[in-house]
N, C-alpha and C positions, 0 to 999 in steps of 0.2 A: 310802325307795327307791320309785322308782315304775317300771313296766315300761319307760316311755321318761325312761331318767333324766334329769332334769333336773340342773343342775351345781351345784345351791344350797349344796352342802354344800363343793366347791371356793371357792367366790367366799365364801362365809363365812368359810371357814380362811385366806386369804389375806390378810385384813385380820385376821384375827386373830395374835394375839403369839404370842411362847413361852410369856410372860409371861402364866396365864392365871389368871383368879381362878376361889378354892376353891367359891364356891359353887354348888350345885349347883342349885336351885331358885327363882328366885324366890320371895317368900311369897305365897298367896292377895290375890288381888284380887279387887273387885266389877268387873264389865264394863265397861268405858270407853263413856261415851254413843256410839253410830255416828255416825260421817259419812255424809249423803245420799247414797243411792244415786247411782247414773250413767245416765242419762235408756235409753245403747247399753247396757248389761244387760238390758234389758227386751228387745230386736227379738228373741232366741232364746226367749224365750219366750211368744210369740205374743202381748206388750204387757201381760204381767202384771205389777202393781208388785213389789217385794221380798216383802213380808208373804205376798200370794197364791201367791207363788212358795214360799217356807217354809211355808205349810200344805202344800202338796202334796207336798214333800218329806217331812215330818213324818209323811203318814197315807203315803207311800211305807215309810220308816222302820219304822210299825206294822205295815205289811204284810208285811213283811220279818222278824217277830219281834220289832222293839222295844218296850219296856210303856211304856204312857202316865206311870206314872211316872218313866219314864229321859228321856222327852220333856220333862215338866214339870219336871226337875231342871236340863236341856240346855237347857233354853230361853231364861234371861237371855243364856246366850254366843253362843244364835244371833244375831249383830247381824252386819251388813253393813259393811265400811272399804272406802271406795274405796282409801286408802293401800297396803291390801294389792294391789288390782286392779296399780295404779300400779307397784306393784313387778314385777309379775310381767310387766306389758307393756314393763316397761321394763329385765330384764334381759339382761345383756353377759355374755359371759363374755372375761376376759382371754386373749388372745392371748400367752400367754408361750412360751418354748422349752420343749423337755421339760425339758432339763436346769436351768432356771433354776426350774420347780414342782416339779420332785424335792427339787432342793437345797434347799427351804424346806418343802414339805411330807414328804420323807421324809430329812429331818434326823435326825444324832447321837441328841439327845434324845430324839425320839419313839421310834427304834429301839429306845433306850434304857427307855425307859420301855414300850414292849412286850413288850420281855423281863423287864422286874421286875414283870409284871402276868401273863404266863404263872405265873411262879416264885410270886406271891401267890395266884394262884386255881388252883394247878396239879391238884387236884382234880377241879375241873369243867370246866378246860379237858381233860384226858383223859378223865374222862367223854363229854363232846363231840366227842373226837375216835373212841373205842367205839362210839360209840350211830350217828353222823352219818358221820364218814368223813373230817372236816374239820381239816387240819391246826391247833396253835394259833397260829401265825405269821399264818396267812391271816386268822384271826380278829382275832385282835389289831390286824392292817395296820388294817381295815376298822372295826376299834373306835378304834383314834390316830388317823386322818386324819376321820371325821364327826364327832367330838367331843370328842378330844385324851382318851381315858378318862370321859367325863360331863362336864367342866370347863366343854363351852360346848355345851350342849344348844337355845340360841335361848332366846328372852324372852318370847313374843306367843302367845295365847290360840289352841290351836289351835282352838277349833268357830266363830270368828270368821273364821280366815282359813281355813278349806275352805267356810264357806260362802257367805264372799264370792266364792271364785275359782267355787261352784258357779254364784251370778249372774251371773256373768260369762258370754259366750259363747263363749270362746279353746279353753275344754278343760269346759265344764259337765258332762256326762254321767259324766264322768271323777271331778270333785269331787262332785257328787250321790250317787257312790254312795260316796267316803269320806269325806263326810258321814255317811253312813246305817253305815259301819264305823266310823267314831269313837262314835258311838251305841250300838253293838253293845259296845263295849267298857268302858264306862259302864254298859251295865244287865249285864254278867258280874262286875261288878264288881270288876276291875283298874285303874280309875283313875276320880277325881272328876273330875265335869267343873273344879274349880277347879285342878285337878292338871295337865292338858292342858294344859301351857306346851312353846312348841319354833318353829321356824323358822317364816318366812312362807307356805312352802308348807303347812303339817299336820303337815313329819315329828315325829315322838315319839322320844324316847328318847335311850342313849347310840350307836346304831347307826343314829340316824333311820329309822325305819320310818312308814312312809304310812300310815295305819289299815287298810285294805286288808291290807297283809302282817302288820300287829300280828293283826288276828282271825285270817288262817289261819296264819300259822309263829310267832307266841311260844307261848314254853312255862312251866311251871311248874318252873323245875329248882333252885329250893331248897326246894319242896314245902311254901310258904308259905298257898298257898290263891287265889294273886294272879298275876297275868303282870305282873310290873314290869318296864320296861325303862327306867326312868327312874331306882331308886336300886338295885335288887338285880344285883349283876354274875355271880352264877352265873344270873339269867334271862336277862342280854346275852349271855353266852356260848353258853347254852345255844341260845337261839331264833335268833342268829344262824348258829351251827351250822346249825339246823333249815332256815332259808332257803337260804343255802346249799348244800345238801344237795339238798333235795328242790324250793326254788324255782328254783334258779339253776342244778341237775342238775350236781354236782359229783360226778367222778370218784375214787373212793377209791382211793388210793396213786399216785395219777400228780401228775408235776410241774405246774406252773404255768408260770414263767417263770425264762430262765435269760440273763443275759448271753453273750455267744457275739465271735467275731471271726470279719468278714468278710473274704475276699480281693478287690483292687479289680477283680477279672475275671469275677465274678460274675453270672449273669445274672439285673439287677437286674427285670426283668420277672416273676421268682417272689416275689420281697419283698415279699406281699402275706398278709393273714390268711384271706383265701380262698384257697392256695393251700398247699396243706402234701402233704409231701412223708416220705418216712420219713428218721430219722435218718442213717442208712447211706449216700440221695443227697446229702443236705444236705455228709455227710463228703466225699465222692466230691469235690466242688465246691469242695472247699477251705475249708468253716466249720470252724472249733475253736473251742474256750472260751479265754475271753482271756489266759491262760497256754501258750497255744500246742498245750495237752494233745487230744487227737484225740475228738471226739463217741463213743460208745458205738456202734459198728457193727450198730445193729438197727434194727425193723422201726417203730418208735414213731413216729406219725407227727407236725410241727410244721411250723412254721410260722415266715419268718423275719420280725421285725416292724423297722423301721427308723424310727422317731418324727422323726427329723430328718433321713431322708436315707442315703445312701449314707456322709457323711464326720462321721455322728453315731453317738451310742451304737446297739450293734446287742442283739437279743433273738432267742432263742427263743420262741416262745410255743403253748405245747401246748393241746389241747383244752379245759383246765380255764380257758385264759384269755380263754374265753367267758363267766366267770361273772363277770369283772370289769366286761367289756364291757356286760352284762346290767345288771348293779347302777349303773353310770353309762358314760352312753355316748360320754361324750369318752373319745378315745382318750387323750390327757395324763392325767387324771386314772386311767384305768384300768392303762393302764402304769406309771404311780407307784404304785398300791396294790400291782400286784404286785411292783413293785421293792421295796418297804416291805415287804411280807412278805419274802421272800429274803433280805434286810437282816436282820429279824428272828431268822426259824431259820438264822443264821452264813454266808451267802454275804459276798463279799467287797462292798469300795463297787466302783461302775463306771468304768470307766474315763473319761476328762476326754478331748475330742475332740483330735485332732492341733493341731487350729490352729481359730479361732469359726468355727461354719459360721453364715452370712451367712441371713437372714431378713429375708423383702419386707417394707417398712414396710403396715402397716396398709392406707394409700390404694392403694397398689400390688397387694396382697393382694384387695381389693377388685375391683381395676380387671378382674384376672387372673379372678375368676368371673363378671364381667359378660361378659366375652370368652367363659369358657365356657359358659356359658349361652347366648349369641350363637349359639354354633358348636353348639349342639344338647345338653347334656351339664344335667345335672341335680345342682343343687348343693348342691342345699337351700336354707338364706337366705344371700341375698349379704349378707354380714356383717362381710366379712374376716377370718373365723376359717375355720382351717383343719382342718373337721370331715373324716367319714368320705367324706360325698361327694363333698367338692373334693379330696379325696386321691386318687378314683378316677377324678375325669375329668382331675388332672392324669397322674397314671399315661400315662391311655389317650393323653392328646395329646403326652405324651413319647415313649410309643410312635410317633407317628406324625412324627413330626420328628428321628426317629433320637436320640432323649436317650438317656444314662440312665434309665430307667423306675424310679425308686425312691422318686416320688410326692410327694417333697419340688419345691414350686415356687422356682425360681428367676430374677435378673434375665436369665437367655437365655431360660426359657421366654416369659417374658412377652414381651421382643423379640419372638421369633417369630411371636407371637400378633398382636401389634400389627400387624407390617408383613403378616401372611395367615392369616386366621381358619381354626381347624382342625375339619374336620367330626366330629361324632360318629358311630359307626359306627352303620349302621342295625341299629334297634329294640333298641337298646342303653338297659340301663334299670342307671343307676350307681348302688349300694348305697354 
């Protein structure tokens, strides 16, 4: 996990099978020779080659509390892969519907197997849920979709790939200093550096944690002497708890996320997660749960989340579903983990839309943030993926062409766009 999550842990699961092999570890290897560096690694660091650049890292490291011992143990994996660099500049994330990543990553199975892994560790899952505050459902969500239970923790040498991304200059500072926490973890000794096997980005474990969040939220909660999050699953339970809790500021006894039914007269200009409202108006306006049955008439405040639109799956999404948002910050992925929990602790499946709601092809999708970026709106990267910020400056331009406001784009929005570019309202800064 890293504070601005990256999706690594989606676009991993999605090539990956049901089908997944048992084991859990690679065996030790000796370091794979590096590939030469990349001549642009060097310009952020005012033209020092690799080597120069990992000493200063190294005696940053010692400054930091590392022992030159943990340094000379860490030091064969310090090797530099452009390959890693290559990845990282070069990933996508799939543009799929929510309902098409739910239905494969928060699948039968997995729910399945969340619940027989509550029932196996139900010990330290209630422990964790005492001590932290955190249901075991959530928990679980978030342990079956980064790693299927440990079954696909990644294969590639982490102190290789944080310190190549540290050479790099995309996000350096970023990787420098979990660099210098993978280091930290290694001389407390919780893990060998030959042990440090996990995705291309650093993350560790069965919950992927960045070394960053490994030194401050794992725990020792089978009281082994070790923070393992790579074979002991009352320490994944536990430290994931801990994050949770105390990283992510989760709220004890409040819901998450609940499926809901909207009425089509709704003003779609609230269906927004900056916008919540208490239970009681949400009723007042005609939302129920999709049984028809009437929301709780109180003061609880939420938030109505709409992933596809007005004529797609609808949600509730209460305060706590900021810790999703937190932990990765696609909205698709975040709204699947919490559907996957709910799933979990016995909510029902969600409802299957009236009829497909229609989604701009890729070049179209594309076309529609070049336009609004034109018109003054801030998108993020034009990518044709439909992140947080092309959801809010389609919003605001639906707003202003009399749409539906429900931030789903469509082939009318983009007409409109085409035939008269829509301004952004002044000093309007889209989240």
């Amino acid at each position: 996990m890293v504070q601005t999550r990256f999706l690594i842990a989606a676009v991993a699961l999605l090539a990956y099978s049901a089908t997944v092999s048992a084991q859990m570890l690679p065996p030790p290897a000796k370091p794979a020779v590096p590939k030469a560096p990349s001549p642009r690694g060097a310009s952020c660091h005012n033209g020092a080659s690799f080597d120069r650049f990992l000493t200063e890292v190294k005696q940053q490291a010692v400054a930091a509390g590392v022992s030159q011992r943990t340094i000379a143990e860490a030091s064969p994996y310090l090797v530099y892969d452009q390959g890693i660099v290559n990845r990282d500049r070069g990933q996508r994330v799939f543009g799929q519907l929510f309902t098409e990543f739910a239905g494969r990553m928060a699948a039968a199975y997995r729910m399945q197997n969340g619940q027989q892994h509550i029932k196996q560790y139900a010990a330290a899952f209630a422990r964790a849920e005492k001590e932290y505050g955190v249901p075991p459902a959530v928990i679980a969500a978030f342990w079956g979709l980064e790693s299927d239970f440990g079954a696909n923790m990644g294969n590639l040498p982490t102190l290789k790939s944080l310190v190549s991304l540290a050479y790099d200059c995309r996000r350096s500072e970023m990787f420098v200093n979990e660099t210098i926490a993978a280091l930290k973890i290694i001389d407390r000794g919780d893990l060998h550096p030959d042990e440090m096997i996990g995705s291309w980005a650093g993350e560790l474990g069965q919950t992927q944690f960045l070394p960053v969040h490994y030194v401050n939220y794992a725990v020792d909660f089978d009281g082994d002497g070790r923070r393992d999050l790579l074979r002991s699953p009352a320490d994944v339970i536990g430290s994931t708890a801990n994050y949770i809790a105390n990283g992510l500021k989760w709220r004890r006894g409040e819901p998450w996320l609940e499926e809901i039914k909207v009425p089509p007269n709704l003003p779609w200009e609230k269906t927004d997660l900056t916008v919540r409202e208490p239970r009681s108006t949400w009723a007042q306006l005609g939302v129920t749960y999709p049984d028809g049955r009437p929301l709780p008439n109180d003061n609880l405040a939420a938030s109505v989340l709409l992933p596809m639109g007005r004529f797609g799956p609808a949600f509730m999404a209460y305060p706590n579903f900021a810790a999703y948002t937190e932990w990765n910050n696609s909205l698709i992925y975040a709204t699947t983990a919490g559907y996957l929990a709910s799933r979990i602790a016995g909510a029902a499946p969600m409802r299957k839309p009236a009829a497909p709601v229609a989604q701009l092809p890729f070049n179209e999708l594309k076309e529609l943030q070049q336009l609004l970026v034109r018109a003054g709106f801030n998108v993020g990267k034009v990518d044709g993926v439909l992140g947080q910020q092309s959801r809010a400056a389609v919003k605001a331009t639906q707003i202003k062409y009399g749409l539906p406001a429900d931030s789903w784009p469509t082939a009318e929005l983009l007409a409109r766009m085409r035939g008269g570019t829509a301004q952004a309202p002044p000093q309007t800064t889209v989240r």
